[in-house]
Backbone as a chain_set.jsonl record, in Angstrom:
{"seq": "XXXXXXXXXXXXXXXXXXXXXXXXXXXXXXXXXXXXXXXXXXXXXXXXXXXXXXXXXXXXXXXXXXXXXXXXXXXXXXXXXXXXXXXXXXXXXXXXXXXXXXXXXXXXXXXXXXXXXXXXXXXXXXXXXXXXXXXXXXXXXXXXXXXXXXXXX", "coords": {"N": [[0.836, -1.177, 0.0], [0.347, 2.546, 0.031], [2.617, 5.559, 0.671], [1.183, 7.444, 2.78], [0.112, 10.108, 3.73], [1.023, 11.682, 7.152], [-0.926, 13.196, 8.927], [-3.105, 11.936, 7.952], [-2.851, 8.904, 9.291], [-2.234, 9.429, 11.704], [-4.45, 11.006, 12.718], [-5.856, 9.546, 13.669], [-4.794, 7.999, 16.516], [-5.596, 5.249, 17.966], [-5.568, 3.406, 15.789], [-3.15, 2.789, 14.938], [0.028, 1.817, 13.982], [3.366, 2.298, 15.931], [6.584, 2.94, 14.977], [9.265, 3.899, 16.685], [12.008, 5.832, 15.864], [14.995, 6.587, 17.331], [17.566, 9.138, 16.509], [20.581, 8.33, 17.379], [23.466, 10.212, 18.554], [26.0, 10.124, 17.333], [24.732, 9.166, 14.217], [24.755, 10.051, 11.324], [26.889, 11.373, 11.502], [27.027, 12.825, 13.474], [25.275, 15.922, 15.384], [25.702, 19.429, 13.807], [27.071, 22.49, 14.509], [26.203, 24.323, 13.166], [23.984, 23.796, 12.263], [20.915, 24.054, 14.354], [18.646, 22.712, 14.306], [18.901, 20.224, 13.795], [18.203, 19.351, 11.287], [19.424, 18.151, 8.973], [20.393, 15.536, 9.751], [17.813, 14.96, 10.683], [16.461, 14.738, 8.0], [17.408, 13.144, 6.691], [17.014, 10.6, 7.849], [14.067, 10.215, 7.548], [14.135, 9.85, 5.384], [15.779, 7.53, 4.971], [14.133, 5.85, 6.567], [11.741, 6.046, 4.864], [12.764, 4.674, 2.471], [13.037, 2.766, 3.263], [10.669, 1.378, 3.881], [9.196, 1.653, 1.137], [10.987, -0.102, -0.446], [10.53, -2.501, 0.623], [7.79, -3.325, 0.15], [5.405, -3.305, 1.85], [2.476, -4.155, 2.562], [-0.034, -2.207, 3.715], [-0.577, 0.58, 4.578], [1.336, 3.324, 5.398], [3.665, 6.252, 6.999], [5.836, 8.987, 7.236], [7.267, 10.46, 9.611], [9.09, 13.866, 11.36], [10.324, 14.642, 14.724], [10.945, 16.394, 17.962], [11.918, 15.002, 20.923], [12.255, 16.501, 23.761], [15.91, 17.119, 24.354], [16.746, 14.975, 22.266], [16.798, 14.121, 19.085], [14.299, 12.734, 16.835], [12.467, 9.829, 14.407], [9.444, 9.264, 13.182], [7.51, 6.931, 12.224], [4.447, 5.691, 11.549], [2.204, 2.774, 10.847], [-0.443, 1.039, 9.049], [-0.506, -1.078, 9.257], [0.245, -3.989, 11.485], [2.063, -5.955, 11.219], [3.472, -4.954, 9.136], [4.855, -2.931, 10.388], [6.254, -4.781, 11.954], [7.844, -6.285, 10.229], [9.828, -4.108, 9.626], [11.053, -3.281, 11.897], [12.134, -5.232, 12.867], [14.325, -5.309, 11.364], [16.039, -4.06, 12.611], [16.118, -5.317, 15.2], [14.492, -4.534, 16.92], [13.189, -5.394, 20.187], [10.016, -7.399, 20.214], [8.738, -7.176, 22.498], [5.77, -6.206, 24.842], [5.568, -2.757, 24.819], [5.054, 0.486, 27.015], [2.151, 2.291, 25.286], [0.202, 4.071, 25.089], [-1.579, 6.002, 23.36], [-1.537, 4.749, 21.09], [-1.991, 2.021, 19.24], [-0.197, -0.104, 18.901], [3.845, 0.431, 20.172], [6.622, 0.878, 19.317], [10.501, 1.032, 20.135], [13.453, 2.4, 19.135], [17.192, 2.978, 18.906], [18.749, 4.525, 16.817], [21.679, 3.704, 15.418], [25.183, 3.442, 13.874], [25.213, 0.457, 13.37], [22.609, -0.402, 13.194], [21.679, 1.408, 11.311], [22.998, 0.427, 8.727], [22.226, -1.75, 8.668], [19.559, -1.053, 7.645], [19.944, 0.83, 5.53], [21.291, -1.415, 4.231], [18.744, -2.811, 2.892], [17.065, -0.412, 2.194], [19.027, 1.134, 0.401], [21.26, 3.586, -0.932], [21.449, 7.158, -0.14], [20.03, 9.231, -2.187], [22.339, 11.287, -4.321], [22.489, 12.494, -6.587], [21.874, 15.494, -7.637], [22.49, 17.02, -5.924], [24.825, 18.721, -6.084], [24.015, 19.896, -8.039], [21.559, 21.942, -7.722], [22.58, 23.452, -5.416], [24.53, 24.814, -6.456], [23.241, 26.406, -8.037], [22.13, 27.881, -5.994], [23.84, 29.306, -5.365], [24.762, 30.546, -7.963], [22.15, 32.375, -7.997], [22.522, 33.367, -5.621], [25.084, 34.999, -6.234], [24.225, 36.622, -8.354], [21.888, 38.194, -7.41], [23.417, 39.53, -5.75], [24.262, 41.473, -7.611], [22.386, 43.371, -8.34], [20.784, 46.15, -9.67], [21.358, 49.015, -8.174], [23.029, 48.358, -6.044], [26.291, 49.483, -5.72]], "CA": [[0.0, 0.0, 0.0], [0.878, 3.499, -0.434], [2.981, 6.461, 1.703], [0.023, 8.518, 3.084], [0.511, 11.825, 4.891], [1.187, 11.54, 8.711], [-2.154, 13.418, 9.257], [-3.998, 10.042, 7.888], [-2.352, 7.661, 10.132], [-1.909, 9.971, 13.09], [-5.78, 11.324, 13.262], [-7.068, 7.96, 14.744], [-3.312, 6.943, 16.518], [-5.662, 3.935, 17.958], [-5.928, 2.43, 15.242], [-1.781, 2.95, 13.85], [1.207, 1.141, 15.098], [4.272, 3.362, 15.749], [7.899, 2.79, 15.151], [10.1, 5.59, 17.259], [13.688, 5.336, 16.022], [15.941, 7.514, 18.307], [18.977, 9.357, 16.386], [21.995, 8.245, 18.265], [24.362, 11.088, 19.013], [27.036, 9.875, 15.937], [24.127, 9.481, 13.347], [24.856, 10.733, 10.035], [28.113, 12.918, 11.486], [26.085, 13.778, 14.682], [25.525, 17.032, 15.284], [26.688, 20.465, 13.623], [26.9, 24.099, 15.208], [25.609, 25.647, 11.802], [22.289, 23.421, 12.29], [20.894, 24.152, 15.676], [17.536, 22.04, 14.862], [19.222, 18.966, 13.577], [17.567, 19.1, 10.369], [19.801, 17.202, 8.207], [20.438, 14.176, 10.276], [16.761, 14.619, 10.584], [15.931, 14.523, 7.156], [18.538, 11.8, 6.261], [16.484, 9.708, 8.789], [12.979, 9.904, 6.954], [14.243, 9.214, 3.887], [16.192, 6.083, 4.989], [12.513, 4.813, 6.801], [11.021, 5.605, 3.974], [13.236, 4.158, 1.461], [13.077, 1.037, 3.919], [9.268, 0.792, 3.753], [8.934, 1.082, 0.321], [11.415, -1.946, -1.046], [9.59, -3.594, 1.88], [6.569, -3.314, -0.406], [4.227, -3.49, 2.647], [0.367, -4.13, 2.689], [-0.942, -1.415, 4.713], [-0.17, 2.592, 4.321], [2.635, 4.185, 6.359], [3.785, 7.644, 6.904], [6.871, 8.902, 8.383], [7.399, 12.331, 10.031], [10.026, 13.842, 12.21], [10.105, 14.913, 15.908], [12.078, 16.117, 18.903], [11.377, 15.163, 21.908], [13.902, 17.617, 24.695], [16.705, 17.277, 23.459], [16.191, 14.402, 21.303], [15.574, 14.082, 17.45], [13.4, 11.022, 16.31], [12.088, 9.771, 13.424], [8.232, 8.826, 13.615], [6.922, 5.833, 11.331], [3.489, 5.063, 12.072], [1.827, 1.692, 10.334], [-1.493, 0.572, 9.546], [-0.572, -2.704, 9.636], [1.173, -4.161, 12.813], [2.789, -6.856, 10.539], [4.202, -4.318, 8.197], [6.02, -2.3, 11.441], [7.053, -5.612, 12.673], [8.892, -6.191, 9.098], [10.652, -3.214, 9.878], [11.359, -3.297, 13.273], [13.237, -6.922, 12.808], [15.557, -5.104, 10.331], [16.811, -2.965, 13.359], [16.153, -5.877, 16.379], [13.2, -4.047, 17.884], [12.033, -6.188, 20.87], [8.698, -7.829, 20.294], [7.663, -7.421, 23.815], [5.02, -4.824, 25.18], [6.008, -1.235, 25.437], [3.582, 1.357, 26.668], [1.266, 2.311, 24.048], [-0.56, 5.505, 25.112], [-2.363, 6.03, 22.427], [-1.109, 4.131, 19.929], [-2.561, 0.244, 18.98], [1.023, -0.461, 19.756], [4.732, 1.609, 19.94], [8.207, 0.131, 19.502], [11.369, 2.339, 19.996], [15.105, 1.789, 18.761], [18.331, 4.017, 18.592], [19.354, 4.702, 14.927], [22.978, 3.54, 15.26], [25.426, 3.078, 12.894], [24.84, -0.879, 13.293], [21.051, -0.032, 12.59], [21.475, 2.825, 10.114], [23.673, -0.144, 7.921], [21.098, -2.669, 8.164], [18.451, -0.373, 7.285], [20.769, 1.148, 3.96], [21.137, -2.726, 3.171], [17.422, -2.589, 2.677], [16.533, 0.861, 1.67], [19.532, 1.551, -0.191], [21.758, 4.984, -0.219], [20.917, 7.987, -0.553], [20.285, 9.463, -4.05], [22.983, 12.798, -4.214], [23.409, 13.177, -7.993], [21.325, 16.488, -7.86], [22.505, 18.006, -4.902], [25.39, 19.769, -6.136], [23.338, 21.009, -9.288], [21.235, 22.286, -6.757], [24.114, 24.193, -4.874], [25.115, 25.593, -7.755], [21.788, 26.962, -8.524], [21.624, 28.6, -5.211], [25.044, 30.253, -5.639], [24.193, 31.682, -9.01], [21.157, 32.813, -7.447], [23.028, 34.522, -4.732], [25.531, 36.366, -7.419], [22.228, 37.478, -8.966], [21.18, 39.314, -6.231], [24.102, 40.998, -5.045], [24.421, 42.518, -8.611], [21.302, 43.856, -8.595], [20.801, 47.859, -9.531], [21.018, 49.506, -6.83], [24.507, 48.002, -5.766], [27.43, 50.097, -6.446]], "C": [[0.883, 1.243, 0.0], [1.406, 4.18, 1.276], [1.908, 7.031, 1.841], [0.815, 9.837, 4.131], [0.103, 11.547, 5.94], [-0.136, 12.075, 9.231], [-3.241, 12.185, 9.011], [-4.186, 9.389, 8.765], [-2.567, 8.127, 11.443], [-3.05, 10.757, 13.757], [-6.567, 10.214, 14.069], [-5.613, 7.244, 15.27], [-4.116, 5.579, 17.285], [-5.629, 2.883, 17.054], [-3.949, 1.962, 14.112], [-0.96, 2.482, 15.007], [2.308, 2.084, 14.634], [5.625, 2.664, 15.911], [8.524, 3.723, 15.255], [11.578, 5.398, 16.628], [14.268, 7.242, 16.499], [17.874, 8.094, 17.322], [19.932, 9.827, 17.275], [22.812, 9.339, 18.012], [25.157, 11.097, 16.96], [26.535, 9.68, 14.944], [24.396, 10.152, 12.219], [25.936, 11.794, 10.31], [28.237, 13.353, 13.073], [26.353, 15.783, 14.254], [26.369, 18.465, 14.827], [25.874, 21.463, 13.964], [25.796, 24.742, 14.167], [23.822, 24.87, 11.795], [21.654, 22.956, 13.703], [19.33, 23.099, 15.266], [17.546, 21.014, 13.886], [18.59, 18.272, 12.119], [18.235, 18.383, 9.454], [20.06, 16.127, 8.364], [18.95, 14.081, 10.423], [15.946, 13.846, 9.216], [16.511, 13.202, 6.139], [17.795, 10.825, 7.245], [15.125, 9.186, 8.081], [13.52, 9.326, 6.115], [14.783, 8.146, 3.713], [14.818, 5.459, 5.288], [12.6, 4.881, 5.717], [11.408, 4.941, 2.299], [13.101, 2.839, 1.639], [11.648, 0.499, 3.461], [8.533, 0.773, 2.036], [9.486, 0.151, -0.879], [10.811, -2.76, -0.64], [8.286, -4.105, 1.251], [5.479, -3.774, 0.758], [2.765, -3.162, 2.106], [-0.5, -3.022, 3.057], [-0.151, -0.318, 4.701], [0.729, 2.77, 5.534], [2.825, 5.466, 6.151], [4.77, 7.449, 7.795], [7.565, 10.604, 8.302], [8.802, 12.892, 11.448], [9.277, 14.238, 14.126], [11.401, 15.254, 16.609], [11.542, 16.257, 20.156], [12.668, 15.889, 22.735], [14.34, 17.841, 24.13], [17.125, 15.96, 21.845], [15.882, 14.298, 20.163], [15.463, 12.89, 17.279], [12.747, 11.045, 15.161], [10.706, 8.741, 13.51], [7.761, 8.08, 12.681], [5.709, 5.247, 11.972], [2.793, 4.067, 10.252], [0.393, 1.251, 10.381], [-1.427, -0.616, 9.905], [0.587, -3.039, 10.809], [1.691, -5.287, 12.265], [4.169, -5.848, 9.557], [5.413, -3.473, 9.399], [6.757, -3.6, 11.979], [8.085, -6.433, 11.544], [9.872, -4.869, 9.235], [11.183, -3.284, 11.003], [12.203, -4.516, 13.314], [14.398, -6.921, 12.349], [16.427, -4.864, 11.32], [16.757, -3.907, 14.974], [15.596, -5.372, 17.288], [13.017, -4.946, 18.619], [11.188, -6.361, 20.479], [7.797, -7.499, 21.428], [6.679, -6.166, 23.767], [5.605, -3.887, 25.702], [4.875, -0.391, 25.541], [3.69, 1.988, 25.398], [1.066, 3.421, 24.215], [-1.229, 5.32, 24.386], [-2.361, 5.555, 21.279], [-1.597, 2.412, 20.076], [-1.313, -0.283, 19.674], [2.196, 0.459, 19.299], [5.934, 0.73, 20.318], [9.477, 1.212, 19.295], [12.488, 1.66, 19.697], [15.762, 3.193, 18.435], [18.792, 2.9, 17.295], [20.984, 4.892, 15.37], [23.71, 3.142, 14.11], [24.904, 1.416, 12.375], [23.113, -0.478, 12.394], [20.957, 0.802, 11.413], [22.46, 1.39, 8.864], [23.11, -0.749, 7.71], [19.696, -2.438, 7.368], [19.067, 0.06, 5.629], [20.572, 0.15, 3.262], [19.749, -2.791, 2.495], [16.96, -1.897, 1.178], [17.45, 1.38, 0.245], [20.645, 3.014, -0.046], [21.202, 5.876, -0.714], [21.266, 8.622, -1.414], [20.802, 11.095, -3.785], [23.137, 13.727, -5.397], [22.969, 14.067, -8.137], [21.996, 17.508, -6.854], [23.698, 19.018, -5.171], [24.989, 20.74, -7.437], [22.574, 22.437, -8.228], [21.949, 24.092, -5.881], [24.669, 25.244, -5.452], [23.778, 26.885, -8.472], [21.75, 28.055, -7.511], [23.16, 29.715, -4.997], [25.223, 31.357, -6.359], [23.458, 32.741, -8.311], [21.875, 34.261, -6.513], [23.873, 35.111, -4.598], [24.497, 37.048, -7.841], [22.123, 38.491, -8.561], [22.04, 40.072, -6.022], [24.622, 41.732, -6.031], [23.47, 43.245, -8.557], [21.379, 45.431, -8.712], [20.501, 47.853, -7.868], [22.786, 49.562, -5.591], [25.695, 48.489, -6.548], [28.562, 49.636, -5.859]], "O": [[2.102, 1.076, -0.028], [1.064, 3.829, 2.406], [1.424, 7.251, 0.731], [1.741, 10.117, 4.893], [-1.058, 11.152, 6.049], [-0.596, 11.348, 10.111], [-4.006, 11.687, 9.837], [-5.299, 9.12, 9.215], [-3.033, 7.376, 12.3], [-2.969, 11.165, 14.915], [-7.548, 10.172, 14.812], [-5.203, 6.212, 14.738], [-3.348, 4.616, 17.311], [-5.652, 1.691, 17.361], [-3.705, 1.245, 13.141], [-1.041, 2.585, 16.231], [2.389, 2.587, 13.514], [5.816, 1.892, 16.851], [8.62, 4.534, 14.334], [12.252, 4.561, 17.228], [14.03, 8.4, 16.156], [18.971, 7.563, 17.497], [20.175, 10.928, 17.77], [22.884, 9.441, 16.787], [24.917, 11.73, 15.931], [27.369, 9.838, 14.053], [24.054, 11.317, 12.421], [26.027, 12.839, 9.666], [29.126, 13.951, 13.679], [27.021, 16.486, 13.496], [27.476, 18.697, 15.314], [24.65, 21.57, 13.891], [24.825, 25.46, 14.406], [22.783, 25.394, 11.393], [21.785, 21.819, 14.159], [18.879, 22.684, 16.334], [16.564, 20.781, 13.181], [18.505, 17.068, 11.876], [17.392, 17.705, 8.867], [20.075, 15.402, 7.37], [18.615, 12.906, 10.276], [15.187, 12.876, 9.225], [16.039, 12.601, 5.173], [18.572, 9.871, 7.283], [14.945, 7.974, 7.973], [13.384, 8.104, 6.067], [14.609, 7.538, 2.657], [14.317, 4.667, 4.489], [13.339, 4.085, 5.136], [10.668, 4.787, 1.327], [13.042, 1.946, 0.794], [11.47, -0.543, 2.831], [7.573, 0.062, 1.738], [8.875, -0.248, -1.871], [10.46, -3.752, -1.28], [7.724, -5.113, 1.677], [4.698, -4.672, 0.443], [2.223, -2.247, 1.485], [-1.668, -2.984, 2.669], [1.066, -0.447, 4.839], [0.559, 2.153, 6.586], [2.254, 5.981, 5.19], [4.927, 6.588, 8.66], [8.035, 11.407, 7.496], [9.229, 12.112, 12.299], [8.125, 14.106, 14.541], [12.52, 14.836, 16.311], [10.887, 17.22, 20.558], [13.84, 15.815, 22.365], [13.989, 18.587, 23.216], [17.641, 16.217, 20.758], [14.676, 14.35, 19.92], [16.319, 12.034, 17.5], [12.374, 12.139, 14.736], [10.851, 7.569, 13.856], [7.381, 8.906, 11.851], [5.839, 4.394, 12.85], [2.864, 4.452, 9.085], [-0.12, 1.056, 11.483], [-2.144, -1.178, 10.734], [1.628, -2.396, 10.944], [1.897, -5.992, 13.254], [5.371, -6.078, 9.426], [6.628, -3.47, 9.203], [7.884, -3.437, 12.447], [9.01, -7.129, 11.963], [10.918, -5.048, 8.611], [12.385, -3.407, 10.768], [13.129, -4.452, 14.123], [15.305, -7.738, 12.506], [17.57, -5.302, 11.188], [17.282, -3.343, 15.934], [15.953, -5.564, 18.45], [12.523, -5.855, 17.952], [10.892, -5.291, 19.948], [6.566, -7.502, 21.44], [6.728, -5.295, 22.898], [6.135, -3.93, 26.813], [3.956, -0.316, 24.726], [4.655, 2.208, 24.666], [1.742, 4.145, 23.484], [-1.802, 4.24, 24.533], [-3.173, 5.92, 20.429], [-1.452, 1.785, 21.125], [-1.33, -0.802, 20.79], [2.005, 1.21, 18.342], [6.129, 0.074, 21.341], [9.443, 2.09, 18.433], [12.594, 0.456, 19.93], [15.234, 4.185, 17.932], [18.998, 1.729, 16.974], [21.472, 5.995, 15.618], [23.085, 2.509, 13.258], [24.357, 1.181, 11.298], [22.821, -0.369, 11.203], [20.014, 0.714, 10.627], [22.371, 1.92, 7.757], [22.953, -0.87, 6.495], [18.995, -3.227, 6.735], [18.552, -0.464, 4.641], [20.024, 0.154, 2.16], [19.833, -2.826, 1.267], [16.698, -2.246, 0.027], [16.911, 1.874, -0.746], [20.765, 3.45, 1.099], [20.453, 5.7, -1.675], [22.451, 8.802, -1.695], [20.101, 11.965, -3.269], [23.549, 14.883, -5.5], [23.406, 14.343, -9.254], [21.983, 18.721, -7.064], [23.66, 20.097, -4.578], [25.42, 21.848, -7.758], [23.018, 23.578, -8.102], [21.704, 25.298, -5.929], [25.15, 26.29, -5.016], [23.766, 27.883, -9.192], [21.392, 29.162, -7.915], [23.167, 30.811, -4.436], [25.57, 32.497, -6.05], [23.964, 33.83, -8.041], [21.804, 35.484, -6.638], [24.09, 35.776, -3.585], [24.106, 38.147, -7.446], [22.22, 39.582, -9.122], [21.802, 41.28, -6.029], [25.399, 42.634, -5.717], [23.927, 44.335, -8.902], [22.039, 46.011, -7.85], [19.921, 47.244, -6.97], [23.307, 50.367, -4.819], [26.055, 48.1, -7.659], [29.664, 49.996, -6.275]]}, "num_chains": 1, "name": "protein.A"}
């Protein structure tokens, strides 16, 4: 089944199973000064889930959104199907057992370590870069552009 938008899944969380993964400290570089709200290890996090869940070709709709809890960034995968999170969750050696739920059908958590972040790549694959320095380049131009602009002597 298809990616749906986190509002889908996450308007009725009884009825969606949640996979929390926790980015570990060393994650993608860990942390840099110049990005105080962790957004690129963040966004390097969705896009591994969701590269995972759809080779996985699962049954049942998923969505996967970020978060931070404190200090904390996490990566939120909720599941309609509690078969399809527990194909994922096996990649990374999620416990099976019961964790509180709250509001969720059920909720399994794991730190995104390198170990985990390698098993998950095997999967998902790497991440696709061949644009990003077009990109780059685009926004460089861009911001020669501007500082010619009349007006600038």
């Amino acid at each position: 089944m298809p990616k749906v938008q986190w509002p889908n899944l996450a308007c009725d969380p009884g009825k969606a199973h949640l996979l929390v993964a926790e980015l570990a400290p060393s994650f993608f570089g860990g942390r840099i000064a110049s990005d105080p709200f962790d957004s690129q290890r963040l966004r390097e996090g969705v896009n591994l889930m969701s590269r995972v869940c759809t080779k996985l070709k699962l049954r049942g709709s998923h969505s996967v959104t970020t978060s931070r809890a404190g200090n904390a960034s996490v990566v939120l995968c909720a599941f309609g199907d509690t078969q399809d999170r527990n194909r994922v969750a096996a990649l990374v050696e999620v416990a099976t057992d019961g964790q509180e739920t709250r509001e969720w059908a059920s909720r399994r958590v794991f730190t995104l370590t390198a170990k985990a972040h390698e098993r998950l790549v095997s999967v998902g694959g790497e991440t696709d870069n061949r644009y990003a320095g077009r990109r780059r380049r685009e926004r460089e131009r861009s911001a020669a552009e501007q500082s010619l602009r009349w007006g600038d002597i």
